[in-house]
N, C-alpha and C positions, 0 to 999 in steps of 0.2 A: 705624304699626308697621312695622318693615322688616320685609320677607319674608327664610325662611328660607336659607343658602346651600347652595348644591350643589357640588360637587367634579366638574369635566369636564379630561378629559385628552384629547390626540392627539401623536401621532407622526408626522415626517418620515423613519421610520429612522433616522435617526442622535442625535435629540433627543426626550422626552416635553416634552411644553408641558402645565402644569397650573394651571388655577388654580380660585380662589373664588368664585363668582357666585351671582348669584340668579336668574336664566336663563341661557338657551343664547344668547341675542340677546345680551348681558353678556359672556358670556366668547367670543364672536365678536369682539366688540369688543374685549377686549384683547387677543385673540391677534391682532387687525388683519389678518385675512385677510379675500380679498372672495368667498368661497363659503360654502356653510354646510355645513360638515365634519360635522355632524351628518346631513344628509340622505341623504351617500352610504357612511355608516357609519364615516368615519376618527373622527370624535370621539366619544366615551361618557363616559358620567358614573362617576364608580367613589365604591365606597362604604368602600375601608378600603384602608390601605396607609401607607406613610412620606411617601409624597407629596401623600396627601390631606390629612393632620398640618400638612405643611409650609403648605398652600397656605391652610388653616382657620387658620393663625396670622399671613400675611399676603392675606387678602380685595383682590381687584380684582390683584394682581401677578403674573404670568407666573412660575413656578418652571420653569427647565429643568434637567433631568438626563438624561444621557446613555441613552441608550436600553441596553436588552439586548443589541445589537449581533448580529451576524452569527450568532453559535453560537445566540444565543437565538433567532433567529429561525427558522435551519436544523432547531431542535427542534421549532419551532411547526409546521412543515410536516408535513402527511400522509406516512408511508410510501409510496412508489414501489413499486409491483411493478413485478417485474421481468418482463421479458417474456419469452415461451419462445424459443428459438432457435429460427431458421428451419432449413427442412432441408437449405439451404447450410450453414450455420455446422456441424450436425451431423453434416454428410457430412464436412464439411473435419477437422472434428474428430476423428472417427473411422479419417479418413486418417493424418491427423497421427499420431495412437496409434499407428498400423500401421506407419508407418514410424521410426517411434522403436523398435519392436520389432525391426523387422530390421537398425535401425542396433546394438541391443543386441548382439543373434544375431550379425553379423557382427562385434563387436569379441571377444565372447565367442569367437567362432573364431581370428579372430587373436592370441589371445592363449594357448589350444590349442595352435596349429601354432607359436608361437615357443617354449611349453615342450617340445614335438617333436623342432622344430628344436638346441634347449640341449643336449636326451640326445641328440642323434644328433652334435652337434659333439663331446660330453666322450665318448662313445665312440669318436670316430673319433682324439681328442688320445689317449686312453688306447690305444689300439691303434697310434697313432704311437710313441709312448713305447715302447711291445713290441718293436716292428720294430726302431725306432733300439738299443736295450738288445741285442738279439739279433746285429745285425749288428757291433755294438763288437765285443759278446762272438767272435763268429766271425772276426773281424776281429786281437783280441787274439791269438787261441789258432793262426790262420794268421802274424801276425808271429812269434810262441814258435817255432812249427816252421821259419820260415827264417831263424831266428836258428841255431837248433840243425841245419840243414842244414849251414849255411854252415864250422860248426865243425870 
């Protein structure tokens, strides 16, 4: 009576290798590697999937399919915490702020003293304007008189 088959798969990263056996000695053998994948945990036997399907409809033949690739894998990974910053990082950091402040502070002032600066030029144009306007004017009203001297 032939024994029952079992479903063992493993990965390279980049390939699943799956096939149909009736042992793990079996599907070592067709996978023609000389370790036993099994003992260092890269092989396991799986019990449902598309690929188990595939491999229960040809017994003894290597099915390969491309693995999960890189996203899948980067999913598989445990969460990192993050580590707290040292009290370099948080001193630097807190300088940093401080001087982004006073870069603020100082452009908020220069920009202050150049609207300042704006009213104190159109005052001094509008008080030019006066002067020049006054002295035509006196200027006008002195040629009128040595016009009328002269006569």
């Amino acid at each position: 009576m032939a024994r029952k088959l079992k479903v063992f798969c493993w990965s390279d990263g980049l390939h699943d290798y799956t096939v149909a056996a009736s042992s793990r000695a079996k599907a070592l053998e067709a996978w023609d590697v000389g370790r036993d994948l099994f003992k260092d945990g890269t092989a396991r036997e799986i019990a449902e999937g598309p690929a188990r399907d595939a491999a229960l409809d040809a017994p003894q033949t290597v099915i390969t399919t491309p693995a999960g690739g890189l996203g899948a894998a980067l999913k598989a990974l445990p969460a990192k915490a993050r580590r707290k910053p040292s009290k370099a990082e948080t001193a630097r950091a807190e300088k940093l702020a401080a001087l982004k402040a006073q870069l603020e502070a100082v452009e908020d002032e220069a920009e202050a003293s150049e609207l300042a600066f704006a009213e104190r030029r159109s005052a001094l144009d509008a008080e030019e304007a006066a002067a020049i306007e006054e002295l035509q004017t006196r200027r006008a009203a002195l040629e009128t008189a040595i016009k009328a001297a002269r006569k």
